[in-house]
C-alpha distance (Angstrom), angle and dihedral (degrees) to the residues before:
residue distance angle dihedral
X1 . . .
X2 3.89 . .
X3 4.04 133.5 .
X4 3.75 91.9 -90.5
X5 3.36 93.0 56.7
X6 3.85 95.9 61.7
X7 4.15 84.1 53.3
X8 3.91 80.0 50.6
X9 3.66 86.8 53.5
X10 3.57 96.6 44.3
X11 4.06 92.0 52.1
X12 3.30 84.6 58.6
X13 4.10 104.9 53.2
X14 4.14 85.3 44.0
X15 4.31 87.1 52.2
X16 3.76 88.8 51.3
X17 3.55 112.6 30.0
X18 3.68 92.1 124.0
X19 4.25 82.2 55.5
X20 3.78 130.6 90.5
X21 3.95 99.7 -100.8
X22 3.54 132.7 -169.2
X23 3.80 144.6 177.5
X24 3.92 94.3 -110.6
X25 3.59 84.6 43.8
X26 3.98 98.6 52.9
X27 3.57 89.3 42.4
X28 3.78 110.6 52.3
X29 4.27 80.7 57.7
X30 3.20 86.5 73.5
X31 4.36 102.0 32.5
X32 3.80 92.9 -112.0
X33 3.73 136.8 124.6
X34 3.70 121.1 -102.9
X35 3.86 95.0 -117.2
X36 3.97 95.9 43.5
X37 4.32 83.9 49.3
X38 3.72 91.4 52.3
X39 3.77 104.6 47.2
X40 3.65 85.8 38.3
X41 3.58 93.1 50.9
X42 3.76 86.9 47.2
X43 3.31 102.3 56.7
X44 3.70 108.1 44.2
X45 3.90 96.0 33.2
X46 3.98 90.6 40.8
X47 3.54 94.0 -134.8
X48 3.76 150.2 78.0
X49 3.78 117.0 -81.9
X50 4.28 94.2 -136.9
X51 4.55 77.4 44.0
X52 3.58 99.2 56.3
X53 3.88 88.2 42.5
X54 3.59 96.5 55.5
X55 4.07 96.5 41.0
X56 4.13 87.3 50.5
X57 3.98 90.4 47.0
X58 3.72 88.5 47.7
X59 3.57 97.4 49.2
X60 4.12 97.4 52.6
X61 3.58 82.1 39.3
X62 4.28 87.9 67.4
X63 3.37 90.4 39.6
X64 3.99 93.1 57.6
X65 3.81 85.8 44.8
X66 4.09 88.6 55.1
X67 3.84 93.4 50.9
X68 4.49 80.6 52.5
X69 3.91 106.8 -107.2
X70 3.77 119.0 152.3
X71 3.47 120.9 -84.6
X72 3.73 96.1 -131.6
X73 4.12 86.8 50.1
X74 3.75 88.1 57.1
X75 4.00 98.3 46.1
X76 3.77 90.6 43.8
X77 4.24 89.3 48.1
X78 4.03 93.6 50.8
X79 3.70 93.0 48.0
X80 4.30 101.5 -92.2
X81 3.67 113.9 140.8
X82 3.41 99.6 -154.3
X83 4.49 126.0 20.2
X84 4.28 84.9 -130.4
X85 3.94 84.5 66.9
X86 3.57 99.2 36.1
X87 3.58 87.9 39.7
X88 4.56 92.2 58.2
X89 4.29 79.7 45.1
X90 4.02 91.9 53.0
X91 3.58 91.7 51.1
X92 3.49 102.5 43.7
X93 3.99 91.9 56.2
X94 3.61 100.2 36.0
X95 3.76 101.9 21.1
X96 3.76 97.6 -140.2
X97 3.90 116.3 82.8
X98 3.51 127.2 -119.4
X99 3.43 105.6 -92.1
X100 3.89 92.2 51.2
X101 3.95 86.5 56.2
X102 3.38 91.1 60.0
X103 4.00 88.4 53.6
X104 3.39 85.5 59.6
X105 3.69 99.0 -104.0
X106 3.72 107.0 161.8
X107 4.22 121.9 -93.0
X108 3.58 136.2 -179.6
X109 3.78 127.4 -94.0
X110 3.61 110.2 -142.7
X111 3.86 97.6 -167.9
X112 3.92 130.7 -138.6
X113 4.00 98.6 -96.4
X114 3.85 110.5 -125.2
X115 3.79 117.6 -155.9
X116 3.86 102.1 -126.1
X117 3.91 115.1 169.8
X118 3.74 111.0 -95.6
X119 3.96 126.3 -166.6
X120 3.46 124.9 -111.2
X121 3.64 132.9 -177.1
X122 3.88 100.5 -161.3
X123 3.57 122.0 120.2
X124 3.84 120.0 -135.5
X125 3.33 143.4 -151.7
X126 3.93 143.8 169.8
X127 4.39 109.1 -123.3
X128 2.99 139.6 170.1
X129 3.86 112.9 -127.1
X130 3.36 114.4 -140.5
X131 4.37 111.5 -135.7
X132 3.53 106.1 -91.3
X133 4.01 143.3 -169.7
X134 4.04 119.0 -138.8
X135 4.31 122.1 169.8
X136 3.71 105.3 -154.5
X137 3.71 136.3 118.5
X138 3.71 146.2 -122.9
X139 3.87 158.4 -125.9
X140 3.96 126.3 -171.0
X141 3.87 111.6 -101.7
X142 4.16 116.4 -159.7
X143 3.77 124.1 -145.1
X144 3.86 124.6 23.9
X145 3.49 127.0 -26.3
X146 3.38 93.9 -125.8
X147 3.89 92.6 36.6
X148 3.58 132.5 133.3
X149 4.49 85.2 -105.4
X150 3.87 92.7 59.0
X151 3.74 98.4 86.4
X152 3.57 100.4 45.1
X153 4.03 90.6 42.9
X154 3.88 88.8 52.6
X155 3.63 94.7 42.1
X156 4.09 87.6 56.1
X157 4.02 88.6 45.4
X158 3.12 100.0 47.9
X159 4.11 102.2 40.7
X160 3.75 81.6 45.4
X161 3.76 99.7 54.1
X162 3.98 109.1 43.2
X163 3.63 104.1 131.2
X164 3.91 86.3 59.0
X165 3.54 86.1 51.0
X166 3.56 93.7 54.0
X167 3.72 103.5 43.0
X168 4.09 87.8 51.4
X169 3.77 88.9 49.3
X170 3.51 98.3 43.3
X171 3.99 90.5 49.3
X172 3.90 88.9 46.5
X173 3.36 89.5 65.5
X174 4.30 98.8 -111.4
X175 3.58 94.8 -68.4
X176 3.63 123.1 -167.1
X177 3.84 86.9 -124.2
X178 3.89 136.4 71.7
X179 3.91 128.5 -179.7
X180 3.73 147.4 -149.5
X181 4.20 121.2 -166.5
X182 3.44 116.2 -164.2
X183 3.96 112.2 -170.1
X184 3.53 142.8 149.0
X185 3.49 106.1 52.0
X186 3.67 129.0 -170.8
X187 3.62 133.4 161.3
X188 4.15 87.8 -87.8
X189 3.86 94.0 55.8
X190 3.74 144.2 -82.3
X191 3.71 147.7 -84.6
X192 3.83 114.5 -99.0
X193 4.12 117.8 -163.0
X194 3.78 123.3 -156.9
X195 3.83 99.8 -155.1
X196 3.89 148.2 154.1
X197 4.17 135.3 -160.2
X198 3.81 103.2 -107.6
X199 3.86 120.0 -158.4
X200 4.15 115.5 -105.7
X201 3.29 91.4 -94.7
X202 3.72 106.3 50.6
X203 3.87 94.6 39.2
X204 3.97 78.2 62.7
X205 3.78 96.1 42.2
X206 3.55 97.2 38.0
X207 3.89 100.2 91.5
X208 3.93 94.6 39.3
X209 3.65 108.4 105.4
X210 3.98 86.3 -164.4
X211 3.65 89.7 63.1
X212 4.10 97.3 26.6
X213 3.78 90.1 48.7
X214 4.10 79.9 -143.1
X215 3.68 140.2 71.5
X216 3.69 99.2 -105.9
X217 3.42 103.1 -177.9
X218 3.89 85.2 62.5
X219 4.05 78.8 77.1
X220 3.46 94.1 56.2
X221 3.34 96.5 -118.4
X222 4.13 113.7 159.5
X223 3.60 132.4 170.0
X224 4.08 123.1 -93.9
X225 3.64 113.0 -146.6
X226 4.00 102.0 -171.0
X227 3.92 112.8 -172.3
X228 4.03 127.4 -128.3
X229 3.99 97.8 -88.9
X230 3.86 144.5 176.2
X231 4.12 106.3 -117.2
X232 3.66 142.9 -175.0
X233 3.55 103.7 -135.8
X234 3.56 131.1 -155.5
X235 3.63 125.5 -167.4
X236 3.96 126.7 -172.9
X237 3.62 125.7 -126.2
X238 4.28 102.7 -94.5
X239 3.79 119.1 -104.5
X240 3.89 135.6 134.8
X241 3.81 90.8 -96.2
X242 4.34 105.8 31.1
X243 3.57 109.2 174.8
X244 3.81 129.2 -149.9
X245 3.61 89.6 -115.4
X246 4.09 97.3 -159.1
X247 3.77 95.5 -174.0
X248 3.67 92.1 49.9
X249 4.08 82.8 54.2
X250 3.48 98.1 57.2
X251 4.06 92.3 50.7
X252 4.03 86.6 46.8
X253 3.56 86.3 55.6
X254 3.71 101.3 51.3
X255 4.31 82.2 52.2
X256 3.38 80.3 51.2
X257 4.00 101.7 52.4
X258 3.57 90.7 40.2
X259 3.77 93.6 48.0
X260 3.85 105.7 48.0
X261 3.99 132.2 21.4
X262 4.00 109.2 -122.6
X263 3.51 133.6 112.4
X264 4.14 132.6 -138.1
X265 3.70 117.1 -79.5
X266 3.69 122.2 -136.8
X267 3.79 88.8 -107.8
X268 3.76 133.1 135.4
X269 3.99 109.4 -105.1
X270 3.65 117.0 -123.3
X271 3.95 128.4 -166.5
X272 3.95 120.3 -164.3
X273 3.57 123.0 -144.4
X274 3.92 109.3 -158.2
X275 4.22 93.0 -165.7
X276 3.58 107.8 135.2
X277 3.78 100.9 54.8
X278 3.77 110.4 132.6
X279 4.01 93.4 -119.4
X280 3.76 97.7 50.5
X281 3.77 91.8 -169.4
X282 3.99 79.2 71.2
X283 4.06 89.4 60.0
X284 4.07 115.6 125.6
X285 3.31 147.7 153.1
X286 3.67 134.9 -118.3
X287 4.05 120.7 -160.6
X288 4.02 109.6 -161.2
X289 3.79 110.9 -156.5
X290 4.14 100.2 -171.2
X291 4.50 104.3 -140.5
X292 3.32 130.2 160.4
């Protein structure tokens, strides 16, 4: 699957909004699996597939409410059952309700997404991950992973959690390397671990309060087993303060698709913060995007 075929893709959602769509559906337009499509999609569009559906269906929809159509005609034609239901979704995107849209108070305009070449300065490479095991813990994340939410959801987790972050780091030893695991990803959003490589002995110590002196699994903390995989990895340019650059992913991956035929493996994600390196102008990051 190459670039132009998510711009295929997305010609098709904005011919058949007023359609029954699905991910199966989407995808075989373009001869690709539903799970490569969606993490595909994802990534490069920086939102869910069943998301960017429902914002472009609610967007005509205020536009046929401006031009004074009938608010059950409209929730029938963009797949609502009933206008009380499509009525709670109209509000929550465009917070006005229908009937004030077709007043003319003002709505947003979510706009078709059109797949212009970005730049990116990531390197990239194809590696083979060795299997690996992390102790960290978690919090649910909604949208994409790659999304425009991520940053300011990780910047709340991770400000809010810094004495886990310690007490992992400190039992790992100070290693030059810390992770994040995203996995489990549906159409609502993903899982996203905070975790760090511990040494034999305190990933077998770790959860012994005799030893611990704590309950640690009052933390959360849980063990990440992350299999040998295949990955497309991409690296940021070295300085004191690298940055996962997100957008600069999303135009690495459409190189990428256009560049190599794979597809996305069913594989936990896995980003690697090189901080602790004892010339921090040689900090990175890598992001590990399992395929097959």
């Amino acid at each position: 699957m190459r670039t132009n075929d998510i711009q295929i893709a997305l010609a098709y959602i904005e011919e058949h909004l007023e359609e029954p769509l699905g991910a199966a559906q989407i995808a075989s337009k373009v001869y690709s699996s539903t799970f490569h499509f969606q993490r595909a999609f994802g990534i490069v569009c920086g939102i869910p597939l069943r998301e960017y559906i429902r914002r472009r269906r609610l967007s005509r929809a205020a536009l046929d409410l401006m031009r004074g159509e009938k608010v059950l005609d409209v929730a029938l034609r963009y797949g609502y059952s009933a206008s009380e239901s499509f009525a709670r979704a109209f509000m929550k995107f465009h917070g006005v309700k229908p009937a004030q849209a077709q007043r003319g108070a003002p709505v947003k305009n979510f706009a078709p997404i059109d797949l212009a070449e970005g730049k990116t300065n990531l390197a990239c490479e194809i590696k083979e991950l060795p299997a690996k095991t992390l102790v960290g813990y978690k919090a649910r994340f909604h949208g994409a992973p790659f999304g425009e939410e991520r940053l300011l959801q990780e910047h709340a987790f991770y400000e809010s959690t810094r004495g886990k972050q310690w007490l992992l780091f400190g039992a790992g030893g100070g290693r030059a390397e810390e992770y994040a695991v995203v996995s489990d990803v549906t159409e609502e959003g993903y899982d996203y671990h905070i975790a760090y490589e511990l040494d034999e002995w305190a990933e077998r110590v770790v959860f012994d309060p005799a030893v611990t002196g704590m309950d640690t699994k009052r933390c959360g903390f849980e063990v990440i087993r992350l299999p040998q995989c295949r990955a497309a990895v991409f690296q940021t340019p070295k300085s004191v303060h690298p940055i996962a650059d997100y957008a600069a992913l999303r135009a690495a991956v459409m190189h990428l698709l256009d560049r190599y035929d794979f597809e996305f493996a069913d594989a936990p994600e896995l980003v690697v913060y090189h901080w602790h390196l004892p010339q921090k102008e040689e900090r990175f990051i890598e992001i590990c995007l399992p395929i097959v």
